[in-house]
C-alpha positions, 0 to 999 in steps of 0.5 A: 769623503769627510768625517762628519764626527770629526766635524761636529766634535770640532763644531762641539768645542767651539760651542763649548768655548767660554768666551771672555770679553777679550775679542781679540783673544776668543778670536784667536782660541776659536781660531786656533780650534779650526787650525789645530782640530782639522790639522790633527784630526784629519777629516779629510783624505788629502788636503788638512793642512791647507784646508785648516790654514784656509778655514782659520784665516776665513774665520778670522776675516769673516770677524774682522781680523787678519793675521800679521806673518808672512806665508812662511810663517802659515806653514812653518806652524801648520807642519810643527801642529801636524808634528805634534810639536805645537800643541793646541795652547801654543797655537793660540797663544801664536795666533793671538800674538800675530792677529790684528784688526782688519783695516 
């Protein structure tokens, strides 16, 4: 089962982000919450990695991006969030650099 309070804290801190202007750039951070909170945080028994890689992308599609790295590159990054090599900055500085308008 889900945990809800793991869920609304990620939901608080999207809310909370101050957006700067830079679409591409609030994008990327908001992003990069939903990958890194639900990789880290495990609000689900079974299934993080691949539910925050999927909940990652559907947000950037919904807002009109994609992101420019082969499937490799997906989990390469999930596993390095899941061992705590890449902390949250790392992910959004990641993503920004490889997100581009949806054509």
């Amino acid at each position: 089962m889900p945990s809800k309070g793991k869920f609304d804290f990620m939901l608080s801190k999207i809310r909370a982000k101050k957006l700067t202007g830079d679409t591409k750039r609030d994008a990327a951070y908001i992003a990069a919450i939903y990958w890194y909170d639900i990789i880290v945080n495990h609000p689900f028994t079974d299934g993080n990695k691949r539910t925050a890689t999927e909940a990652m992308n559907l947000f950037l599609r919904v807002n009109g991006f994609e992101l420019d790295t082969p499937p490799n590159g997906f989990i390469y990054t999930s596993l390095k969030i899941a061992n705590g090599d890449m902390p949250y900055a790392k992910v959004a500085e990641w993503l920004q650099s490889r997100i581009k308008v949806m054509k």
